[in-house]
C-alpha positions, -999 to 999 in steps of 0.1 A, spaced: 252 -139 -13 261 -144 25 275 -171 42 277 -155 74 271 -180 104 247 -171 134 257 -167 170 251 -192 194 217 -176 200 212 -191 163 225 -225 165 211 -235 196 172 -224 180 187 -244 147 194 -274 171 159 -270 189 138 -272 160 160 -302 145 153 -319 174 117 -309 177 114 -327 140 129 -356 145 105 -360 176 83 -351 154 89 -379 128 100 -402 156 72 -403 180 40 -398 157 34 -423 131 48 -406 100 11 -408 78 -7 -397 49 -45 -391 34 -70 -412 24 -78 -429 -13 -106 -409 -26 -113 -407 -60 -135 -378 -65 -155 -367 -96 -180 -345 -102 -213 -355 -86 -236 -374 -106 -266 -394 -104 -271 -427 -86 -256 -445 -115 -225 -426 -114 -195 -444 -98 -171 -432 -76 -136 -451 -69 -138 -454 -23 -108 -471 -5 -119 -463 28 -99 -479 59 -119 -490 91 -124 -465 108 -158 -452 134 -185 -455 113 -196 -416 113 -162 -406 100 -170 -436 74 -202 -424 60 -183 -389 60 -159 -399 38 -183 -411 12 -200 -378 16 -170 -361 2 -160 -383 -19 -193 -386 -40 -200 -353 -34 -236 -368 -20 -258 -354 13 -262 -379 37 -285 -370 61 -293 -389 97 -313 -374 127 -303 -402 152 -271 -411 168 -249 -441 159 -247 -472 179 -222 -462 208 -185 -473 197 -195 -483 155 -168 -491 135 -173 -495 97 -153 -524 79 -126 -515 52 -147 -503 16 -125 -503 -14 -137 -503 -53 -152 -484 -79 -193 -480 -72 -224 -457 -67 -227 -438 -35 -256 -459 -20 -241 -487 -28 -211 -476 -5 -234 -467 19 -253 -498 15 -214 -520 22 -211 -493 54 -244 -501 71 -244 -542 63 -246 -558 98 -258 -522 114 -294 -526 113 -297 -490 98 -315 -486 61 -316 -463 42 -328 -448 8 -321 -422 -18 -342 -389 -13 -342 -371 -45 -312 -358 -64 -280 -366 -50 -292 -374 -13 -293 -402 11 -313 -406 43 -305 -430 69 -335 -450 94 -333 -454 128 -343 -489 133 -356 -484 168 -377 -452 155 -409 -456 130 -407 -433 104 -428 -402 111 -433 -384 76 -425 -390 44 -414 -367 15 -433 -367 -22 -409 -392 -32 -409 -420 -4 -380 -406 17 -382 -407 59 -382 -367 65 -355 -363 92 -335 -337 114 -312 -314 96 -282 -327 74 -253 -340 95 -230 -346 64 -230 -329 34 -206 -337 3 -186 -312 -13 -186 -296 -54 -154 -322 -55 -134 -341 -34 -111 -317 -26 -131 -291 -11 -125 -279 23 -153 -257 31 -178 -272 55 -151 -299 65 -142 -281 103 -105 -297 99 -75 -285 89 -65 -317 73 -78 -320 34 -84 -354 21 -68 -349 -13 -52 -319 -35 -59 -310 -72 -24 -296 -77 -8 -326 -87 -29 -341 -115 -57 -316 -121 -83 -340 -107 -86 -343 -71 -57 -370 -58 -53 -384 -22 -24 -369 -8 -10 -403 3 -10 -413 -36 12 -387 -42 52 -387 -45 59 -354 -37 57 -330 -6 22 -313 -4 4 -294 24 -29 -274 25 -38 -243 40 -77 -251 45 -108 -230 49 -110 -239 81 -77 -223 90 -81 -198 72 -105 -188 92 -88 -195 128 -61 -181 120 -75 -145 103 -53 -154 74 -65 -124 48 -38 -119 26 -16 -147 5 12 -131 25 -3 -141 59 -13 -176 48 22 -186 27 41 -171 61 21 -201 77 28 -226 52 57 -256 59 90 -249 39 78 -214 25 95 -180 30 71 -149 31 91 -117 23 72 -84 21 85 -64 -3 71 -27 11 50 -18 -12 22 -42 -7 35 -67 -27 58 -95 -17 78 -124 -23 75 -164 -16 108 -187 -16 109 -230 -9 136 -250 -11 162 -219 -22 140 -208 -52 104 -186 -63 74 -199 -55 49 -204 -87 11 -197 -87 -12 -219 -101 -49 -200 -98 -80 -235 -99 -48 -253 -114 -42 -225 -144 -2 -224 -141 10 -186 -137 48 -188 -133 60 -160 -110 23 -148 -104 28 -141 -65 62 -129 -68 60 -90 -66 26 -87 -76 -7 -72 -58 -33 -107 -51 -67 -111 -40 -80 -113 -6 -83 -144 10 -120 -146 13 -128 -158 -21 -107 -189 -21 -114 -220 -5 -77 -232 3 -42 -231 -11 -25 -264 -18 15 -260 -19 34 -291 -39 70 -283 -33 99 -289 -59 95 -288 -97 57 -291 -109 68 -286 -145 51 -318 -156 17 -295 -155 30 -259 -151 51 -260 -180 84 -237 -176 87 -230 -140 108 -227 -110 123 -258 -90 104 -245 -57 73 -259 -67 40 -242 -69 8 -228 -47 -25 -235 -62 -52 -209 -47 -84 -224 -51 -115 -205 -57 -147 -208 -35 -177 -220 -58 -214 -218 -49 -227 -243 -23 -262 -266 -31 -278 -247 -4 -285 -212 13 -258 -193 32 -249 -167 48 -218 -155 67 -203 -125 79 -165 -118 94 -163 -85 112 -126 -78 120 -114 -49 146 -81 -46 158 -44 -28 168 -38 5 144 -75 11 136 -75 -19 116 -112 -28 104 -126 -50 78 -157 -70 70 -164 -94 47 -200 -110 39 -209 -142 19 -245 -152 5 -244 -186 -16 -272 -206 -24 -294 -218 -57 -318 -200 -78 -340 -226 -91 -357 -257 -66 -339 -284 -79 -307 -266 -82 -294 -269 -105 -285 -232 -106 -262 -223 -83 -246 -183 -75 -223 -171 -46 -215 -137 -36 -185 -123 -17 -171 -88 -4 -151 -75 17 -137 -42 27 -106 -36 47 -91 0 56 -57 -2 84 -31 19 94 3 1 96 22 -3 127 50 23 116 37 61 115 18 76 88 11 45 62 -18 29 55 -37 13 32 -74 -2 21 -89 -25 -6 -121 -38 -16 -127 -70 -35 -161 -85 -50 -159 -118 -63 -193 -133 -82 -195 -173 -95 -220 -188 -110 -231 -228 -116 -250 -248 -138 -257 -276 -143 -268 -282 -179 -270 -317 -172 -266 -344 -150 -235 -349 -163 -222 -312 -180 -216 -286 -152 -209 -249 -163 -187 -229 -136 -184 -191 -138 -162 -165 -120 -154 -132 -116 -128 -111 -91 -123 -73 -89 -104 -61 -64 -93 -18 -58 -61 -16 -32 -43 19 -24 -12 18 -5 -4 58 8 14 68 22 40 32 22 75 30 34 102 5 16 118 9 47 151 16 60 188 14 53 217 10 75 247 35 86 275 35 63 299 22 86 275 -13 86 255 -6 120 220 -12 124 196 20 125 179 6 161 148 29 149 120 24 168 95 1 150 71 27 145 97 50 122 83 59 90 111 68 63 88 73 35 75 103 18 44 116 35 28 122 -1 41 90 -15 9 60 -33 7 28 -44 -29 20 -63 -36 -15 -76 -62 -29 -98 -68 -63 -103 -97 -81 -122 -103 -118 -130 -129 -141 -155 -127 -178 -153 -148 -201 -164 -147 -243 -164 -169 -269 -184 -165 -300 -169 -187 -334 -180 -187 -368 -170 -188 -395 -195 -206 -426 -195 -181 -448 -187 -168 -427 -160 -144 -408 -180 -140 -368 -173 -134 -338 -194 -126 -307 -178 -119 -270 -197 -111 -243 -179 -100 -205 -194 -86 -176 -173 -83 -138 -177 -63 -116 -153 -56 -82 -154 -31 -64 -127 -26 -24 -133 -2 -6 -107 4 30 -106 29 47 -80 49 75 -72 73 70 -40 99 86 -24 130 58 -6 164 60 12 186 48 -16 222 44 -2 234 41 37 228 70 65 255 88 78 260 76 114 270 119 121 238 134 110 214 107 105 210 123 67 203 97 33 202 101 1 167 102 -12 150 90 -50 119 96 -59 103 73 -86 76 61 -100 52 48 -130 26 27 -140 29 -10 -149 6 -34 -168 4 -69 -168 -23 -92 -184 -25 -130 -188 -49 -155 -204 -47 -192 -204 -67 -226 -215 -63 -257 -202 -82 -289 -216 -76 -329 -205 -93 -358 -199 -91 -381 -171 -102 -416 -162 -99 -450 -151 -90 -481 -168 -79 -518 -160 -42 -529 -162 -31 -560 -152 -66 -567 -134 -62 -532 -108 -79 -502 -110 -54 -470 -128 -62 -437 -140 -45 -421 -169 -49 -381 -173 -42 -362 -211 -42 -329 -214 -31 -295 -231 -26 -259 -223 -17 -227 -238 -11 -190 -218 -3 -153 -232 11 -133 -211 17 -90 -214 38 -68 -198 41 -30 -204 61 -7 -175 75 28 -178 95 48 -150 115 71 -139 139 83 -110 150 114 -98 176 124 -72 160 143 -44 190 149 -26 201 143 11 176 146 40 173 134 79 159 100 77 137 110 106 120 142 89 122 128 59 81 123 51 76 159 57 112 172 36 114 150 9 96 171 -17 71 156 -44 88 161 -76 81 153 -112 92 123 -127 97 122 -160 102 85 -178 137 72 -182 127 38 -187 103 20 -203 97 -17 -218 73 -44 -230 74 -80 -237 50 -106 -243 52 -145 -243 32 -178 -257 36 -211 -238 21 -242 -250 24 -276 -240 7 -314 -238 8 -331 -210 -2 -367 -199 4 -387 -162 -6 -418 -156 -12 -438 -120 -5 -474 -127 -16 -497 -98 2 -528 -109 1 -545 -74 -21 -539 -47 3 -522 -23 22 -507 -52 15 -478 -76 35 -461 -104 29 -422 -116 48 -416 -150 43 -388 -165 59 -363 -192 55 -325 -213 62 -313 -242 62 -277 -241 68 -245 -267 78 -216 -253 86 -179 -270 91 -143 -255 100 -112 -274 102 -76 -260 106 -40 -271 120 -4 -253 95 22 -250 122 49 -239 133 71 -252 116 56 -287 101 24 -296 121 0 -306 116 -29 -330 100 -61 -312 135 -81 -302 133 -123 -294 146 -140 -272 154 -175 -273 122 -200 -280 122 -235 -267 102 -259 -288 92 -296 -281 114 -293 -249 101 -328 -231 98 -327 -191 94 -364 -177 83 -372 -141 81 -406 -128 75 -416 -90 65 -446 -73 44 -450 -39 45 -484 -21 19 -491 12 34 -507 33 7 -510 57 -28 -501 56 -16 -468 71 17 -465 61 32 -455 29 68 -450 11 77 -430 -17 103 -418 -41 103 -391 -71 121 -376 -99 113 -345 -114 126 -324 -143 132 -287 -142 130 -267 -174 134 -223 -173 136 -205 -204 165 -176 -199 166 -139 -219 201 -137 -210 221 -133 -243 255 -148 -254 286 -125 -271 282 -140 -303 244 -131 -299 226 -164 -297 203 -169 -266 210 -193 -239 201 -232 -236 172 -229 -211 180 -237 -171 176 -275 -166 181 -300 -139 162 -326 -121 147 -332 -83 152 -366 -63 130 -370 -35 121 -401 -12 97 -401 16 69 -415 41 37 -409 45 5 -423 67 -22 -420 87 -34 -428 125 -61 -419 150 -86 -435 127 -83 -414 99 -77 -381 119 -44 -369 120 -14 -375 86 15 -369 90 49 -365 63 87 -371 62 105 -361 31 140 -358 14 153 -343 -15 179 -327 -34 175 -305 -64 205 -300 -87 199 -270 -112 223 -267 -147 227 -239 -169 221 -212 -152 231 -177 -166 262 -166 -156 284 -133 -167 309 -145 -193 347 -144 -175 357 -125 -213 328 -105 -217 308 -97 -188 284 -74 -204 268 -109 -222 263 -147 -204 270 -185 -207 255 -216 -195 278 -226 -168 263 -219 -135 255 -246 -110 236 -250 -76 224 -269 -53 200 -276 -29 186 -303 -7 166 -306 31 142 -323 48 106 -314 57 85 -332 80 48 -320 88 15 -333 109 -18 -318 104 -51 -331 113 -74 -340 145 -48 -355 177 -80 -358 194 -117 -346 196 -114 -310 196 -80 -307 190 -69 -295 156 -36 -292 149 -9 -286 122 30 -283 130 58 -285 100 96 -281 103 125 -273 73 157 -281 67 175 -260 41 207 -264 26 213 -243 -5 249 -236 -26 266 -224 -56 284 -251 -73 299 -235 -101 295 -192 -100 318 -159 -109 309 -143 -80 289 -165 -56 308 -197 -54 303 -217 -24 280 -192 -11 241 -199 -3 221 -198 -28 191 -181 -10 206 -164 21 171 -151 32 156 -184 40 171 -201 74 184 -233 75 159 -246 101 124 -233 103 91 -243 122 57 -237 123 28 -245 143 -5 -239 149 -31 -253 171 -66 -248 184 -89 -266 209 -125 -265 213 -144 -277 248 -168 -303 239 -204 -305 251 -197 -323 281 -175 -295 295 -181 -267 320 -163 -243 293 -188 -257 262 -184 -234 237 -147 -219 249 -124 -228 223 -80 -217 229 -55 -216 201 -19 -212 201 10 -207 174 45 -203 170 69 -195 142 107 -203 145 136 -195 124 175 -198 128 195 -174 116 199 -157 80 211 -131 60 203 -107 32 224 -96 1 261 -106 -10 293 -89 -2 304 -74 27 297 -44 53 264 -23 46 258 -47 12 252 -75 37 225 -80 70 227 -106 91 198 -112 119 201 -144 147 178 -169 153 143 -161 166 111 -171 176 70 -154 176 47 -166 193 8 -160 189 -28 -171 211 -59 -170 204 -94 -174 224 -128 -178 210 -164 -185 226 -193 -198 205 -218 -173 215 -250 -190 198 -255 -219 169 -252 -187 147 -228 -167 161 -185 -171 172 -163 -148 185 -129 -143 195 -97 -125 203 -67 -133 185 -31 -119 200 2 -119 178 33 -118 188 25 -121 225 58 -118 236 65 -85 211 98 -99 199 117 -74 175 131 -90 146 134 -81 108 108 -100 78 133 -80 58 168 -78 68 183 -44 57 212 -39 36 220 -6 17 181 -1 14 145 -20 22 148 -34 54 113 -43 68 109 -47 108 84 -73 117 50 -66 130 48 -57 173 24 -74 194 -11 -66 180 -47 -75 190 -74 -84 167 -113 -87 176 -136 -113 154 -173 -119 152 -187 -146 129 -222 -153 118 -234 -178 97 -271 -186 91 
């Protein structure tokens, strides 16, 4: 690993964003989310924990609509300048609406299943519906399937997360570093691919790999996947993933989440959330044209089958076809996703899914090497040093399915199962050593084979609320259990030397017989439990531990098969978590968190035992709050991870490994997201990364993750002209994305890159044509700065993407 510094270009960027942050964390309140308690929605008897600050009323009865999950519908506007007064406790969703209004001179009543309507008081009613209720203008707020839900909210701020208890908790209860990546910007920003929408996510590396597949680093390690809170360790790393279209949001805890993943990496975890059917009909289209005949369009029809319904479906597709911005490669993909909801009764909801998604990838480039003597190429962007016959086909499909019912007394029991299936079949032709400076000539491979992986999970718990010492906690019990396949064969072939820059057309498409080949299969099993004791108003402890089981056995398929082989199995291994969040205002909160961090490891010792799995813990303190009446949270944290164990070549035999490795790594984040003011959405986050081997053979003292800069930040923004404006309907966004320097690989000359500090820039302008209709023109890189998303070495180095223009109409009826 490199531990080159960066020029003065570098360190001056490094000081500009450090300075930026502690702005950041200096002048805006340092904030957080909202209490909201959400289960699924009931009846009017079912209860719903609020704990709801003052705040303008609208925003109020808002907040009850997502937390209840409850339409609340008024066709009137609010007294000029209304505040609600503080609502906190456990009750039914009129009843909180009821508490809101006192003193108002506003009424209201419950119109049929799971609605409220409000009364004017200076208007007579003028209809009435079959059961009593005031027939009024169109719904103005409309609760969600759960709490968490972003879809339909307009903001880029999401009231609570799933990711770090299963049920949806408010991101101010949590001691940890979250952020969301919300429908709503998701759609600003045109983020279709996980790759797009990590690359905009606070403390997260996105690293495409060339071949349509990439790789996602935080805090100097992995990123996890969690799919509707289903753990999948290493599930975006290297692998082909759905489009963007069928999820509703990502929610990113960073550091160890092994206290509900099970084994898994001390980066933390992104949990990609599907989109379920909505309680009434929809529409929407996306039509998408832009730079390199880039085209895609995606259409969504959601909306229930029966009157009352209580059957629910939701349809999505969307087709994509592009050329890249380098010559010859392109690639398209389709994806349907289907779900299905019932609800069987008022309490017992049935959710079904399915995903299929078709990608080809041809021809694709892994990109290009560097002249032997350690100089850069300076190719022009466009240079394509593939093979001109080379493919990459994937095929992914997906079931889920979730039972979830509410008890009685509250009490929630949720079952979810999971079935994915990834197939990948390539041949490929790549530059597999440096070019000589002389003759521009490389050494080609050509390679290639077909790789399957399957997974299926279950995951079962309970969750609810009980009394200790006379407050309000929740306790949450659980188990899980995955499988997970993996068959690959290959092969590579020397296709000798050839000009890098007529390669495509020379490099000659040549059988590859298989040379390798292998299989392996694991079970992971584990019970869980977290509970959130509130044992003083202000104060709140989350405990929480695992037990988990864990085995993995492979085989060679080439030449021969070979027995089935295991590898070490961990069983009973116990994974405690504890935190503590203290408010120390209405608005502000502290925090503070340890985490345990538990990796199995293949790696075998000399006298042939396995190793101890990878252990170590996280220690992280922080603030959060909230301001601007609810609208914008913001997020300061610390930590430093200390990872044990790790496998290491043994200094007597290196062909075997011992437990003796040691790193390090610790930073700070700091992050705002929500509403500065009306019409102003915003979201800005800022990294600092400080990564090292402890205790390593060959890497000690180095950075542990070279590829991800010390200082990054990130920012997007987007206003909308209000009513009252000349330019009503105009709406202007604008972005940047800002690293200090880093470096690729370990060693030194052509085994090594290096790149300085830099900085992309991106606009965006949209005009709302009609109440149906949105348009807009979104412009990356604006300044066309040339940098590297993968910094070459001997091979795979990835130029960034030029300036590009991209054309979008929305509908939605």
């Amino acid at each position: 690993m490199a531990g080159r510094a960066g020029g003065a270009k570098g360190r001056n960027l490094g000081r500009l964003m450090a300075t930026t942050a502690l702005l950041m964390a200096g002048v805006i309140p340092v904030a957080a989310q909202q209490d909201a308690k959400a289960s699924r929605p009931g009846v009017s008897a079912s209860a719903y924990r609020f704990d709801i600050p003052a705040k303008p009323l609208a925003a109020a009865i808002a907040d009850v609509g997502a937390v209840s999950g409850w339409r609340i519908a008024y066709g009137f506007s609010l007294p000029a300048g209304s505040r609600s007064a503080p609502l906190s406790g456990t009750m039914s969703a009129p009843e909180a609406i009821g508490r809101l209004l006192a003193g108002t001179g506003i009424s209201y009543r419950v119109a049929g299943n799971q609605s409220i309507v409000l009364s004017d008081p200076k208007q007579p009613a003028t209809a009435a519906g079959a059961d009593g209720a005031t027939a009024l203008a169109p719904i103005v707020v409309q609760g969600q399937q759960t709490g968490a839900t972003t879809e339909g909210s307009g903001s880029y701020r999401a009231e609570s997360v799933t990711i770090a208890g299963k049920i949806p908790v408010p991101i101010r209860e949590i001691p940890n570093s979250v952020s969301v990546i919300t429908r709503q910007r998701i759609a600003d920003q045109n983020l279709n691919t996980v790759e797009d929408t990590l690359r905009q996510t606070t403390g997260v590396t996105a690293t495409p790999y060339g071949d349509g597949t990439s790789y996602f680093n935080a805090r100097g390690y992995n990123l996890d996947a969690q799919y509707d809170g289903m753990p999948v360790p290493g599930g975006v790393q290297y692998l082909a993933q759905f489009d963007m279209s069928i999820y509703d949001r990502v929610e990113i805890l960073r550091g160890p989440a092994g206290l509900l993943q099970g084994s898994g990496s001390p980066a933390g975890a992104a949990n990609f959330v599907r989109r379920m059917p909505l309680d009434h009909f929809a529409v929407s289209t996306d039509t998408q044209i832009g730079s390199w005949n880039f085209k895609r369009q995606t259409v969504d029809v959601t909306g229930p089958f029966n009157s009352d319904g209580t059957a629910r479906g939701r349809l999505i597709v969307t087709g994509q076809d592009r050329d890249f911005f380098y010559d010859d490669a392109g690639e398209w993909h389709g994806t349907a996703y289907g779900a299905l909801q019932f609800d069987l009764t008022d309490k017992t909801t049935l959710s079904l899914s399915g995903a299929y998604q078709k990608q080809r990838f041809s021809p694709f480039d892994y990109g290009q090497s560097r002249y032997t003597d350690g100089s850069y190429l300076n190719a022009p962007r466009s240079a394509f040093f593939g093979a001109d016959w080379s493919y990459n086909n994937f095929e992914t499909s997906e079931l889920y399915a979730n039972l979830k019912h509410e008890f009685d007394n509250g009490w929630t029991s949720n079952t979810t199962l999971m079935y994915r299936d990834m197939r990948n079949d390539s041949t490929y032709a790549y530059m597999y050593d440096g070019v000589d400076p002389a003759t521009n000539e490389a050494a080609y491979a050509v390679q290639g084979g077909p790789i399957h992986k399957q997974w299926f999970g279950i995951d079962t718990n309970v969750s609810g609320s009980f009394d200790f010492l006379g407050h309000e906690s929740q306790l949450l019990l659980g188990a899980n259990y995955a499988y997970r396949t993996s068959r690959s064969e290959g092969g590579f072939v020397d296709a000798g030397v050839f000009n890098i820059y007529s390669a495509p057309s020379t490099v000659p498409e040549l059988d590859v017989p298989y040379a390798f080949g292998d299989q392996s299969r694991s079970n992971e099993s584990g019970v869980y439990g977290q509970t959130r004791l509130k044992l003083l108003d202000p104060l709140t402890v989350v405990l929480g531990g695992r037990f988990s089981f864990y085995s993995n056995e492979n085989r060679s398929l080439v030449p021969t098969t070979t027995d089935w082989a295991s590898d070490p199995s961990v069983n009973g291994k116990f994974t405690p978590y504890a935190g503590v969040v203290y408010d120390l205002t209405d608005n502000y909160s502290v925090y503070a968190s340890y985490s345990d961090i538990f990796q199995p490891q293949t790696e075998t010792t000399v006298a042939g035992g396995g190793l101890q799995p990878r252990v170590g813990e996280q220690y992280e303190v922080g603030v959060k709050g909230v301001f601007l009446d609810g609208g914008l949270t913001a997020t300061l944290a610390a930590f430093n991870i200390n990872d044990n164990h790790r496998a290491v070549a043994d200094p007597s035999n290196p062909l075997y490994s011992v437990s003796a490795g040691k790193a390090r790594s610790r930073g700070i984040e700091a992050e705002v997201t929500g509403e500065v003011f009306t019409g102003l959405n915003l979201t800005a986050g800022y990294t600092y990364l400080q990564t090292k081997f402890l205790s390593d053979p060959d890497y000690q003292g180095l950075v542990l993750d070279p590829e991800e800069p010390r200082h990054t930040f990130k920012l997007w923004s987007k206003y909308t002209f209000q009513d009252d404006s000349s330019l009503d309907g105009v709406s202007l966004g604008a972005g940047m994305r800002a690293y200090s320097s880093s470096d690729r690989g370990a060693g030194t000359g052509i085994d090594v890159g290096h790149q300085g500090g830099y900085a992309v820039f991106d606009a965006q302008v949209g005009y709302k044509i009609n109440d149906h209709a949105e348009a807009s023109l979104m412009v990356k890189n604006i300044f066309d700065r040339t940098y590297f998303d993968r910094i070459p070495t001997r091979y795979f180095g990835i130029y960034g993407e030029p300036r590009s223009f991209m054309v979008s109409l929305k509908t939605h009826w």
